[in-house]
C-alpha positions as CSV (number, residue, x, y, z in Angstrom):
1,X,-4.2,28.4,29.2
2,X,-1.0,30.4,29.7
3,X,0.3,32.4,32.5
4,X,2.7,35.3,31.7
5,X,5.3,36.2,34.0
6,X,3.1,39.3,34.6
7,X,1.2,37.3,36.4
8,X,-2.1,37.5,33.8
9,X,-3.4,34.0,32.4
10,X,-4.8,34.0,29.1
11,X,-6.5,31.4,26.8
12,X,-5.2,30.9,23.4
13,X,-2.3,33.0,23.5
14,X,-0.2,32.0,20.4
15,X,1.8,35.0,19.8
16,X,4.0,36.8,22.1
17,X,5.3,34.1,24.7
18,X,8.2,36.1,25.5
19,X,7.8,39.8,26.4
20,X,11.2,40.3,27.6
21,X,12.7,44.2,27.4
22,X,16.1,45.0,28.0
23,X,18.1,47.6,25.5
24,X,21.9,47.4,26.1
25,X,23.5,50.5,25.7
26,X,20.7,53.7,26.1
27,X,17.0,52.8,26.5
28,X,14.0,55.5,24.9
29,X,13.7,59.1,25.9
30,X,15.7,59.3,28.8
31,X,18.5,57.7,27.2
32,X,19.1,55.6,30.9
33,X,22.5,53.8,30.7
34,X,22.4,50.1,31.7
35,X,23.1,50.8,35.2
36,X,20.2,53.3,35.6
37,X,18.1,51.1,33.7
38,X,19.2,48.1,36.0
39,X,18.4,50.4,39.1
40,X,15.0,51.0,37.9
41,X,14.2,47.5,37.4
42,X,15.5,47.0,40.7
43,X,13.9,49.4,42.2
44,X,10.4,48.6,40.5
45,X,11.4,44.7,42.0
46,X,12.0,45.9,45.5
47,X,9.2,48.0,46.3
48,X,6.5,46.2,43.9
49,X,4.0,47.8,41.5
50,X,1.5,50.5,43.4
51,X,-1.5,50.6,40.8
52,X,-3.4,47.4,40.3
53,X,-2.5,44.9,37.5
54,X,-4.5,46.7,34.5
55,X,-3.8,48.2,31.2
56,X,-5.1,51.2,28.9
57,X,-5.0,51.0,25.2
58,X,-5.6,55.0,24.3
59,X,-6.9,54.7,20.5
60,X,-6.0,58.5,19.5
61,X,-8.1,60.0,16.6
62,X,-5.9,62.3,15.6
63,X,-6.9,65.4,14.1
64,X,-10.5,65.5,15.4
65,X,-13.2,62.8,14.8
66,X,-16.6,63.5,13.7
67,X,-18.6,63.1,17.2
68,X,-22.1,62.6,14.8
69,X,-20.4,59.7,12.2
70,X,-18.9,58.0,14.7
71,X,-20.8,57.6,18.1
72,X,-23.8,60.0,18.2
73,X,-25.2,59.8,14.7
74,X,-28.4,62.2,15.8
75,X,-30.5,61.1,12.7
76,X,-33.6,62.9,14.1
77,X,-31.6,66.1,13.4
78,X,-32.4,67.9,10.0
79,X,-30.3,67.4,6.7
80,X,-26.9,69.2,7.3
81,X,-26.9,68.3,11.0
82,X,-27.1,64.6,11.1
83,X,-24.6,62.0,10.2
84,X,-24.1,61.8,6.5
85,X,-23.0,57.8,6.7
86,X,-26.4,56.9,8.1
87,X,-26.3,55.1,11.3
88,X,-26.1,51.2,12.5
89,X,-28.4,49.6,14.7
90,X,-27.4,47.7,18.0
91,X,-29.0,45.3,20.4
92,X,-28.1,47.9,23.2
93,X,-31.2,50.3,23.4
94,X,-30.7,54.0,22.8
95,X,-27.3,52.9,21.3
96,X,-26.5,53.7,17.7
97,X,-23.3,54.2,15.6
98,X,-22.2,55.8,12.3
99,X,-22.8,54.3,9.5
100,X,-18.7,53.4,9.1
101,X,-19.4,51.3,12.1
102,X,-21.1,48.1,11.3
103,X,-18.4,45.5,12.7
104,X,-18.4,48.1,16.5
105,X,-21.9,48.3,16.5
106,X,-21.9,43.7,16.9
107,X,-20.2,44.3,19.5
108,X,-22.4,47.1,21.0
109,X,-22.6,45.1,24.7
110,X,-19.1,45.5,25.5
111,X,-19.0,49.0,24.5
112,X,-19.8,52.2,26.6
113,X,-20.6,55.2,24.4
114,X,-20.1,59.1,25.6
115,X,-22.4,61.5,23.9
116,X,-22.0,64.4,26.6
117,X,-18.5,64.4,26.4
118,X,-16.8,68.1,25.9
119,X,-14.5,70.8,26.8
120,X,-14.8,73.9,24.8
121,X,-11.2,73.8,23.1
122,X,-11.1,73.6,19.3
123,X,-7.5,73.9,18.4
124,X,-5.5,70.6,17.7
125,X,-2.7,71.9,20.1
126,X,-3.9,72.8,23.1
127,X,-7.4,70.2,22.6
128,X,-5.2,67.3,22.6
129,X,-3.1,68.5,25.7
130,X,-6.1,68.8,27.8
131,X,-7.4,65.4,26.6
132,X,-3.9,64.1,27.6
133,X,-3.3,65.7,30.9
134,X,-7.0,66.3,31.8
135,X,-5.5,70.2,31.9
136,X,-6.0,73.4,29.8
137,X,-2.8,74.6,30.8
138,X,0.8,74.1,29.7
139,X,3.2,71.9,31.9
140,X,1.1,69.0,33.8
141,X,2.3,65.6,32.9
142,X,-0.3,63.2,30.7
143,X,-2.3,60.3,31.8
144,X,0.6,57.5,31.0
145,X,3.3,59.2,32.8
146,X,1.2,59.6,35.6
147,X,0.4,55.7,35.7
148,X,4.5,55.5,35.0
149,X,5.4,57.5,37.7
150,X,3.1,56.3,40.4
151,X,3.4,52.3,39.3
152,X,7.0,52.3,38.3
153,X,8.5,52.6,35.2
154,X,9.2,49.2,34.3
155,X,6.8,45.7,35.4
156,X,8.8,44.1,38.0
157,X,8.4,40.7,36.4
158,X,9.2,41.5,32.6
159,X,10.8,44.8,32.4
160,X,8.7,45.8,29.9
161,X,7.8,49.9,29.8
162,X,5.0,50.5,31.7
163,X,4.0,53.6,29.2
164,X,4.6,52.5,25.6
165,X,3.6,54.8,22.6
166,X,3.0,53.7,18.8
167,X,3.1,57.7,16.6
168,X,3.1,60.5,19.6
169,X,0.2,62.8,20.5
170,X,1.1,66.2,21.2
171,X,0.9,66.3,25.6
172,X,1.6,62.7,25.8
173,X,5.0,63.8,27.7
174,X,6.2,63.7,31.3
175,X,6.2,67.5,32.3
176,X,7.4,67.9,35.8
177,X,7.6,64.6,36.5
178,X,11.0,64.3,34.9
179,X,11.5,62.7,30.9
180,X,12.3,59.3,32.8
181,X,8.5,59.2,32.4
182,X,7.8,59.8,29.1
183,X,6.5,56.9,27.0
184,X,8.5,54.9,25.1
185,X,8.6,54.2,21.6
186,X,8.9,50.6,20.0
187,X,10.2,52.3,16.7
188,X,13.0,53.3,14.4
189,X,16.4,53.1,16.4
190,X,14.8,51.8,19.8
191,X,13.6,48.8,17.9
192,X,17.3,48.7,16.2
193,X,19.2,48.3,19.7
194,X,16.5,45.7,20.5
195,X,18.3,43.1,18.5
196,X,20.9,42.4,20.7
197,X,24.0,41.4,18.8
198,X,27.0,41.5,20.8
199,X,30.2,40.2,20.7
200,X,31.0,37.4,23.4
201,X,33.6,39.8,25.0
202,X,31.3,42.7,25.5
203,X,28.5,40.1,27.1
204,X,31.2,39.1,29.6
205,X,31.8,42.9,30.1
206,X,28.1,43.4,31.0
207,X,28.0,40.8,33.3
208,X,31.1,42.1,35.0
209,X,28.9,45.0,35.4
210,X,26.2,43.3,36.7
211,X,28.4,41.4,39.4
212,X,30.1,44.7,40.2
213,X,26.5,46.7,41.0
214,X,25.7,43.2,42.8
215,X,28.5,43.9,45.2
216,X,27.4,47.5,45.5
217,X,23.9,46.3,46.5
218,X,24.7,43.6,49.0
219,X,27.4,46.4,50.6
220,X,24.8,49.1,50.8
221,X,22.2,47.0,52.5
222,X,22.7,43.8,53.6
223,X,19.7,42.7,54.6
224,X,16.2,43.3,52.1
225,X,18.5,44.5,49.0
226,X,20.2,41.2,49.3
227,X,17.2,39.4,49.2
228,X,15.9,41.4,46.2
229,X,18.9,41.3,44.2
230,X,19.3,37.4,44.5
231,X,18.8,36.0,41.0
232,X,18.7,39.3,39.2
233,X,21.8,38.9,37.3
234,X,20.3,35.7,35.4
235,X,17.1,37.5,34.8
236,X,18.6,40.6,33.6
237,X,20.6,39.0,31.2
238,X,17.4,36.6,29.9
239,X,16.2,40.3,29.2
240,X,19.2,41.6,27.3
241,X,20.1,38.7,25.4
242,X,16.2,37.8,24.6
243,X,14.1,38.1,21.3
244,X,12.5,41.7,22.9
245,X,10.9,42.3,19.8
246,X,8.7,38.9,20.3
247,X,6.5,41.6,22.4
248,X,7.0,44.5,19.8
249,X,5.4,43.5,16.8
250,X,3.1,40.6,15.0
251,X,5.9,38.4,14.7
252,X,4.6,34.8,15.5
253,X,0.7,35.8,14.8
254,X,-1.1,33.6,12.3
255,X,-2.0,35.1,8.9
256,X,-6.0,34.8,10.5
257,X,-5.4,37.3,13.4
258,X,-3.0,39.4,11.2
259,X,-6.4,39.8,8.9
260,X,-8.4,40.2,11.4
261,X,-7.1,43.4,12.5
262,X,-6.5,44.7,9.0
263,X,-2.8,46.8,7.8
264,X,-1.2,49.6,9.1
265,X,-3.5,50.9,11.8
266,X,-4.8,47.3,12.7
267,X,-1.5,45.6,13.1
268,X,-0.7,48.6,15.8
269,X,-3.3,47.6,17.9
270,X,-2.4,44.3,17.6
271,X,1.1,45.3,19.0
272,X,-0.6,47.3,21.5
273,X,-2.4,44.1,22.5
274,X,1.0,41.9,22.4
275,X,2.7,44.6,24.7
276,X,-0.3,44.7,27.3
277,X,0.3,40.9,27.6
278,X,3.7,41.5,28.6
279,X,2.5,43.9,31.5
280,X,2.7,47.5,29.7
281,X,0.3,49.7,31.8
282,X,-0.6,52.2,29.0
283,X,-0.3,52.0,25.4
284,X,-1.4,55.0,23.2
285,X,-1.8,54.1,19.3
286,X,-2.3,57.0,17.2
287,X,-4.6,56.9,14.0
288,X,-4.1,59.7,11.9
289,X,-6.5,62.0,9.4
290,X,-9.3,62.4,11.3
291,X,-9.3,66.7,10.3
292,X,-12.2,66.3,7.9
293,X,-13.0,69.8,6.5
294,X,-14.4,68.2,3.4
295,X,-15.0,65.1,1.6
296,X,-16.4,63.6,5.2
297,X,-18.4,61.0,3.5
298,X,-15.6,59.5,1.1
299,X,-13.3,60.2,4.1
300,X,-15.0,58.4,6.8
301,X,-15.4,55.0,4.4
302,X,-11.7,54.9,4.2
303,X,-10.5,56.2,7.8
304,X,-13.7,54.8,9.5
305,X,-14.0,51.2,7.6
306,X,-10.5,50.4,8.7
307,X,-11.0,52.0,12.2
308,X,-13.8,50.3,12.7
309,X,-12.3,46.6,11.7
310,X,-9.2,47.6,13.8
311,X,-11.0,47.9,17.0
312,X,-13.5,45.4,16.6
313,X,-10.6,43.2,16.1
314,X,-9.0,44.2,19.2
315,X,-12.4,43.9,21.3
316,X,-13.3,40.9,20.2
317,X,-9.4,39.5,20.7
318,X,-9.3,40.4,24.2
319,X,-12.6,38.9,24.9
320,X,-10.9,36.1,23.2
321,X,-8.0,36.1,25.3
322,X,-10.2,36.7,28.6
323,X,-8.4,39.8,28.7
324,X,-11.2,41.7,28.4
325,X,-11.7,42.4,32.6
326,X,-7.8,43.6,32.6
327,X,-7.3,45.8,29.7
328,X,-9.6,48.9,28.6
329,X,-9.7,50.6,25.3
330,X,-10.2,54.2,25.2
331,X,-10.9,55.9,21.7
332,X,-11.1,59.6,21.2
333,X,-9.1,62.5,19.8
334,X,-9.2,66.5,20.4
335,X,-11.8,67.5,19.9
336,X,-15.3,66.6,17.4
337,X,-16.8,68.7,14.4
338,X,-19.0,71.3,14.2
339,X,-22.6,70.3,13.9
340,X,-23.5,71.6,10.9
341,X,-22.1,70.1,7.8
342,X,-20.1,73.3,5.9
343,X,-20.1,74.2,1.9
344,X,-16.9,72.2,1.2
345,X,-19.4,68.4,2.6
346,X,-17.3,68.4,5.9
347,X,-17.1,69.6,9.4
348,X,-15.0,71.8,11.1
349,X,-13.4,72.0,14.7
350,X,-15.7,71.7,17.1
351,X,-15.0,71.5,21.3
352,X,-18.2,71.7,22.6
353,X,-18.9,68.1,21.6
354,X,-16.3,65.3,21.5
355,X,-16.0,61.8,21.0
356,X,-15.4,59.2,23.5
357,X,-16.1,55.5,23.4
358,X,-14.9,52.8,25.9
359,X,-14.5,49.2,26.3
360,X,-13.7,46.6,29.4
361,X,-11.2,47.5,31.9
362,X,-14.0,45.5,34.1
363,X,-16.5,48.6,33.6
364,X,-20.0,48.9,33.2
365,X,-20.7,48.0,29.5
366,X,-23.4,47.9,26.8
367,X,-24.9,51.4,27.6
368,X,-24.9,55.1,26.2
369,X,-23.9,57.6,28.5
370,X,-24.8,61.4,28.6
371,X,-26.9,62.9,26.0
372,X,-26.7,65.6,23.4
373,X,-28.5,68.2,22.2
374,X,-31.5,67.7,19.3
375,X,-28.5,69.1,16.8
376,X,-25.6,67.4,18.4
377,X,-23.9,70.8,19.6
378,X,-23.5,70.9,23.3
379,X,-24.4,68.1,25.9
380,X,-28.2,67.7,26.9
381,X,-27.2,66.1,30.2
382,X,-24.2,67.0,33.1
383,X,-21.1,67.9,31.0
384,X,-18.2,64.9,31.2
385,X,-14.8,66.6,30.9
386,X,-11.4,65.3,30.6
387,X,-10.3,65.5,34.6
388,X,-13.3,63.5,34.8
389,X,-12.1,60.8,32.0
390,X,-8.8,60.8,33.7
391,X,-10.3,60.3,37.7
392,X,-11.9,57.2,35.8
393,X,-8.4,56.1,34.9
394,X,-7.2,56.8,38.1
395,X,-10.1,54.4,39.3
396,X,-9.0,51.7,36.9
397,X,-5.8,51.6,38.5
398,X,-6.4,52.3,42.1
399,X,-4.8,55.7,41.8
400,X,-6.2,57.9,44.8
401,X,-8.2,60.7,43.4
402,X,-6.0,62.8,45.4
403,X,-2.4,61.7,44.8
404,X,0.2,64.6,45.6
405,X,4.0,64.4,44.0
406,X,6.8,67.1,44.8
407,X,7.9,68.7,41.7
408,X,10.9,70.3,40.6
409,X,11.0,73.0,43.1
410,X,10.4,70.8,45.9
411,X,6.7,71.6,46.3
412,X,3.6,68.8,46.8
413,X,0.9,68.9,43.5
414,X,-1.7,67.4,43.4
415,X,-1.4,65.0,39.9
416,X,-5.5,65.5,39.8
417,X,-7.1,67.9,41.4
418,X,-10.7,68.0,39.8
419,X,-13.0,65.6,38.5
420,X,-14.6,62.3,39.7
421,X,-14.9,58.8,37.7
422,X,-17.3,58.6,35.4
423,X,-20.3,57.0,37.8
424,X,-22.2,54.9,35.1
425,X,-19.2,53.0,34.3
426,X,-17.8,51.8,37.6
């Protein structure tokens, strides 16, 4: 057993034993200086974390999955409506999956499927901002910027992001709620500046820094700041000077796991695994080449095979881990495909119908929820919409249904003002 300074205990937790963030310099999309990145910690420290000690990992589709090949295969439908992969049997009843799936469809009691999932948008752009933001309008801030703003930007204990991303999804942004909130990317030059190597004179100018906002603390308040900041110097600097990228990466993981999860799209969810460890809230891992106008059969053995192994890997690892209660995987995209299989042997944009699968977060598992049509075009059953994905979020985290910020102009919005968790699952 392990416990992580998040406060989480784990079983057989190899790999990232150190999840320590600190960026000297300029930190992700704000760009925060160390003495605004210092204040946040601080401030995250002082007042504690308001949302409850979970994590989202948001598998993104991109580009549109196939609603019938992955989760709704509908092999009652006639030739050209249902899935061309064939489906998988489970040991959950009413519960099939594509034919892609085999290695998900094990795993079929720890998985909640969504067949009457839909919103009526079938354009990449705005589809994937209202699956972000649970909006069809421009400007409202997405799902992890939400959980960033209202839990704090950084865990009190490790400093790691709470919102992390791994390839963006158009709407994943702040909005209104101010870029401090946007998610931050492990990649290119963030993960550069992570490697912290300084000359000794500039790490004795840091901590001169340190000393000096110290000072400023203790003379500001000298009662609870005092108390907070006590000790902060020596942990701040265990952060800056620390192997960060321990929690960024595979680094450490034994060739086993590493093949578990399979390349490219596999090892990302591993990392999204690693960084929920070290107390990131939400996670969002896009997989690309899901727009499937044609070809969907060769496609979906290629894209689907290694999606499939990726997130079995994952559920099965946090099950693993005992993780499984704490973290819950989300996998969807835009939008799905139209029903009907086209001349060219794919599908084509389709909103009427998504996809939507879940696993853990301590929800209701092992069951299909919502129904489709006979042909797979609309839902059968009450409609399940985005605002109603996102209340389930806010559920997961202890976010009330009615949370109000100010904005820029000084007026009170309500972050959600529709929808209601998802009743079968909670």
């Amino acid at each position: 057993m392990l416990t992580f300074l998040s406060g989480r205990t784990y079983r057989n937790c190899e790999g990232a034993t150190r999840r320590d963030f600190l960026r000297v310099g300029t930190l992700g999309a704000g760009a925060l200086a160390l003495p605004q990145l210092l204040q946040a910690k601080f401030e995250a420290t002082a007042s504690g974390r308001a949302i409850k000690d979970k994590s989202v990992i948001w598998v993104w589709l991109a580009g549109g999955p196939t609603h019938v090949e992955t989760f709704d295969p509908k092999m009652t439908a006639p030739v050209g409506y249902r899935s061309i992969t064939g489906e998988v049997q489970t040991s959950v009843a009413g519960m099939t999956l594509g034919g892609s799936f085999p290695q998900m469809a094990k795993l079929a009691d720890k998985l909640a499927v969504v067949r009457s999932f839909a919103h009526g948008n079938s354009s990449h752009g705005s589809g994937s901002r209202w699956m972000m933001t649970g909006y069809n309008e421009e400007n409202r801030p997405s799902i992890g910027s939400i959980v960033a703003k209202v839990g704090g930007n950084f865990s009190p204990e490790t400093g790691i992001p709470t919102y992390m991303r791994m390839g963006s999804v158009y709407g994943d942004g702040p909005a209104f709620l101010g870029p401090q909130y946007g998610p931050f990317s492990p990649t290119g030059q963030a993960a550069i500046n992570m490697n912290v190597t300084l000359p000794t004179e500039r790490v004795s100018d840091r901590r001169e820094l340190l000393k000096q906002l110290d000072r400023i603390d203790r003379d500001i308040d000298p009662f609870d700041k005092v108390r907070a900041v006590d000790g902060f110097e020596e942990q701040a600097f265990h952060l800056m000077l620390g192997q960060a990228q321990d929690a960024f990466g595979t680094k450490g993981e034994d060739q086993k796991t590493l093949d578990r999860y399979g390349p490219g799209f596999g090892q990302n969810l591993l990392s999204a695994r690693r960084l929920c460890e070290a107390g990131a809230s939400f996670v969002t891992v896009n997989n690309g080449g899901w727009d499937m106008h044609a070809r969907l059969e060769r496609n979906m053995k290629s894209r689907g095979g290694a999606t499939d192994q990726g997130v079995s890997a994952l559920i099965e690892d946090l099950h693993d881990r005992g993780m499984q209660d704490d973290v819950l995987v989300v996998v969807t995209g835009e939008f799905g495909r139209t029903p009907r299989i086209n001349k060219n042997g794919g599908r084509d944009h389709w909103g009427n119908l998504c996809t939507l699968a879940l696993s853990g977060g301590g929800l209701n598992m092992g069951q299909v929820v919502g129904r489709s049509s006979a042909k797979a075009v609309v839902p059968d059953t009450s409609p399940i919409r985005p605002h109603d994905l996102m209340a389930t979020i806010f559920h997961l985290f202890g976010i009330p249904l009615q949370q109000q910020i100010v904005d820029f102009q000084g007026r009170p919005v309500y972050l959600l003002e529709n929808g209601q968790p998802i009743k079968e699952l909670i």
